[in-house]
C-alpha positions in Angstrom: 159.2 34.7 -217.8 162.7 34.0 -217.3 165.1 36.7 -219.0 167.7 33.9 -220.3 167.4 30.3 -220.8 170.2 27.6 -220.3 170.8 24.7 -222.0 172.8 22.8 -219.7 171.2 19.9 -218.6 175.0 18.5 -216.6 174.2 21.2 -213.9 173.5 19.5 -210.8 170.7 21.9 -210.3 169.1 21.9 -213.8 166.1 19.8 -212.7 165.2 22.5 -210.5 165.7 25.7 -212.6 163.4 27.7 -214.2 166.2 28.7 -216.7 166.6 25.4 -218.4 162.9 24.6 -218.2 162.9 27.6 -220.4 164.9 26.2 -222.9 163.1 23.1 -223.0 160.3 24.9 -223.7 161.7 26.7 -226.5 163.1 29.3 -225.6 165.9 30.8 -228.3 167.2 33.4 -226.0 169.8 31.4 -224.4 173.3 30.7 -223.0 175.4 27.7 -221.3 175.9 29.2 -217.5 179.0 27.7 -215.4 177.2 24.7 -213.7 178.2 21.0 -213.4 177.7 17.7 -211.9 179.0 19.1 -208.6 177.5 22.6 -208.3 174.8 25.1 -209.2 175.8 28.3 -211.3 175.1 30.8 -209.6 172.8 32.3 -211.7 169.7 29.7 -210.5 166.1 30.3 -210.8 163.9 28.1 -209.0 160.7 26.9 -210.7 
């Protein structure tokens, strides 16, 4: 279970994280984290 979702589907490595997988799923617990077409945030959970 991942602790906080994120909805930001520009992240170059939202594809791959558990944390906007989350939020596709549902999850209301949420926040936009700082990645982008170029990089990761940081804050990356792989699936």
């Amino acid at each position: 279970m991942v602790d906080k979702a994120c909805d930001n589907k520009t992240c170059m490595k939202s594809e791959e994280c558990a944390r906007y997988a989350s939020w596709l799923n549902g999850n209301q617990d949420y926040k936009t984290f700082k990645g982008n077409e170029q990089k990761g945030c940081g804050q990356f959970i792989q699936k």
